[in-house]
C-alpha positions in Angstrom: -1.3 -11.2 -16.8 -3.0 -8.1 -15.7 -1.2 -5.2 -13.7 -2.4 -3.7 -10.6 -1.3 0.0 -10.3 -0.4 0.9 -6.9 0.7 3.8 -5.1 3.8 3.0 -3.1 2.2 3.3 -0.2 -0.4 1.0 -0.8 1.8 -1.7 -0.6 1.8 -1.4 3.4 -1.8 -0.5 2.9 -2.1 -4.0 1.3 -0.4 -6.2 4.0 -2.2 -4.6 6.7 -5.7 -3.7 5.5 -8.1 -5.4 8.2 -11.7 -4.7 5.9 -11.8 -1.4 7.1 -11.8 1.9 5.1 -13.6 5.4 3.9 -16.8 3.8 2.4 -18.4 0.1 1.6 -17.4 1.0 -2.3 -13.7 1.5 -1.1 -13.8 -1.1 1.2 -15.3 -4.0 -1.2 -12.9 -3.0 -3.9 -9.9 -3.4 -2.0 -11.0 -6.6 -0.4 -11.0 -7.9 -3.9 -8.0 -6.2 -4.7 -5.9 -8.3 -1.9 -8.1 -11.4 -2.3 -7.4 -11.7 -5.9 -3.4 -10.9 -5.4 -1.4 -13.9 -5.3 2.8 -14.0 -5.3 2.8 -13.7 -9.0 0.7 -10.8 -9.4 3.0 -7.8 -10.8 2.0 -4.2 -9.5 2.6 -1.4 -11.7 4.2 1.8 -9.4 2.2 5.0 -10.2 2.5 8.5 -8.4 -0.7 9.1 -9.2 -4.7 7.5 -8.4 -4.7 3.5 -8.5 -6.3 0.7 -8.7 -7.3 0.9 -4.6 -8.2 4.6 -5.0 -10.9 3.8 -7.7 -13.9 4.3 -5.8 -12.6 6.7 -2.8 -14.2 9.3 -1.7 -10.9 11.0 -1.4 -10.7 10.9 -5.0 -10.5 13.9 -7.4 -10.1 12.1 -11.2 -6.2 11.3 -11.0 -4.9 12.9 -7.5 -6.7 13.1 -3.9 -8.0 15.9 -2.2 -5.9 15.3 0.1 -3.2 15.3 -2.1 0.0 17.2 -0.3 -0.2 14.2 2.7 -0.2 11.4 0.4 2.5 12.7 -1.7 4.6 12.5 1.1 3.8 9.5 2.0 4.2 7.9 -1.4 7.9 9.3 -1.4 8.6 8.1 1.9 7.2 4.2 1.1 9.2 4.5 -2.7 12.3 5.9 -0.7 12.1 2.8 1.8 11.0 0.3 -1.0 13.4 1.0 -3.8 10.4 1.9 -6.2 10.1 4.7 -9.1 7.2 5.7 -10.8 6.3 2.9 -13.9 8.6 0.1 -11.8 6.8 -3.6 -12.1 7.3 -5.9 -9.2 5.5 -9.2 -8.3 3.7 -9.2 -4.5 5.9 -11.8 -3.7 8.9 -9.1 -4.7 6.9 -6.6 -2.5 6.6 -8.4 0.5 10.3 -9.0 0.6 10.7 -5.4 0.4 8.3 -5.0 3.2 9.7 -7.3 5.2 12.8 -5.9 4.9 11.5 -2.9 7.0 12.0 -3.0 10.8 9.0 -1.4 13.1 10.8 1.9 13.4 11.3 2.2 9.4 7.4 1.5 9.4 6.6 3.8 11.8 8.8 6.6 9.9 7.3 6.5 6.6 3.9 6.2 7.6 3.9 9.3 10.0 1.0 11.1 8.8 -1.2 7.9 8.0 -4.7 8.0 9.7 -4.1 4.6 10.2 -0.7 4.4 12.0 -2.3 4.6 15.5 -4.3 1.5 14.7 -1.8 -0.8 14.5 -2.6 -2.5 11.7 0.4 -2.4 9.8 2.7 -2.5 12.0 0.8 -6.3 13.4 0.6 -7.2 9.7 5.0 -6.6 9.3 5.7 -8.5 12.3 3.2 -11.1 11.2 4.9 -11.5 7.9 8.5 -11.3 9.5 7.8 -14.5 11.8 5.9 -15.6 8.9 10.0 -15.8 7.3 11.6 -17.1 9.8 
């Protein structure tokens, strides 16, 4: 089975991406990426450009120009999640995690996030919270 490599915080990225994004390129490739992810599906942790940053404007060959923010941000979602660099988990393994998050934790590790103020994510966790219950 093939491996998605995902930054850590991608995998909040993942629950609550709504079709929007940085170009039609990024936007189209991560639309597959989540349509073509089922529970199986094993995601390969990397601290560096994945799978979802493959066409992004942002990118600069294996880092981001924006580089400094999203380093923080991929500590604070490994910290949360329980992932190193090279881990393999399934998406099913990754929502758990994810759902294991309350609102505040989410709000926490995202601070910085462009995205935060949309709501997105934070809809998409409480979504797959009742989703559990």
């Amino acid at each position: 089975m093939a491996k998605n490599l995902y930054r850590p915080h991608h995998f909040f990225c993942t629950l609550g991406f709504q079709g929007k994004g940085y170009s039609k390129d990024f936007i189209k490739n991560f639309s597959t990426i989540k349509q073509d992810l089922t529970d199986d599906s094993i995601l390969k942790v990397t601290l560096e450009t994945d799978d979802i940053c493959a066409p992004c404007p942002h990118r600069r060959g294996s880092l981001c120009d924006k580089q400094s923010k999203i380093e923080i941000l991929d500590q604070a979602h490994a910290k949360a999640l329980g992932l190193s660099e090279g881990d393999e988990i399934t998406w099913k393994e990754a929502q758990s995690r994810l759902a294991s998050l309350s609102l505040v934790d989410h709000h926490h590790i995202c601070q910085g996030c462009n995205w935060l103020d949309h709501g997105l994510c934070a809809k998409a966790l409480q979504d797959l919270k009742n989703s559990l219950l």
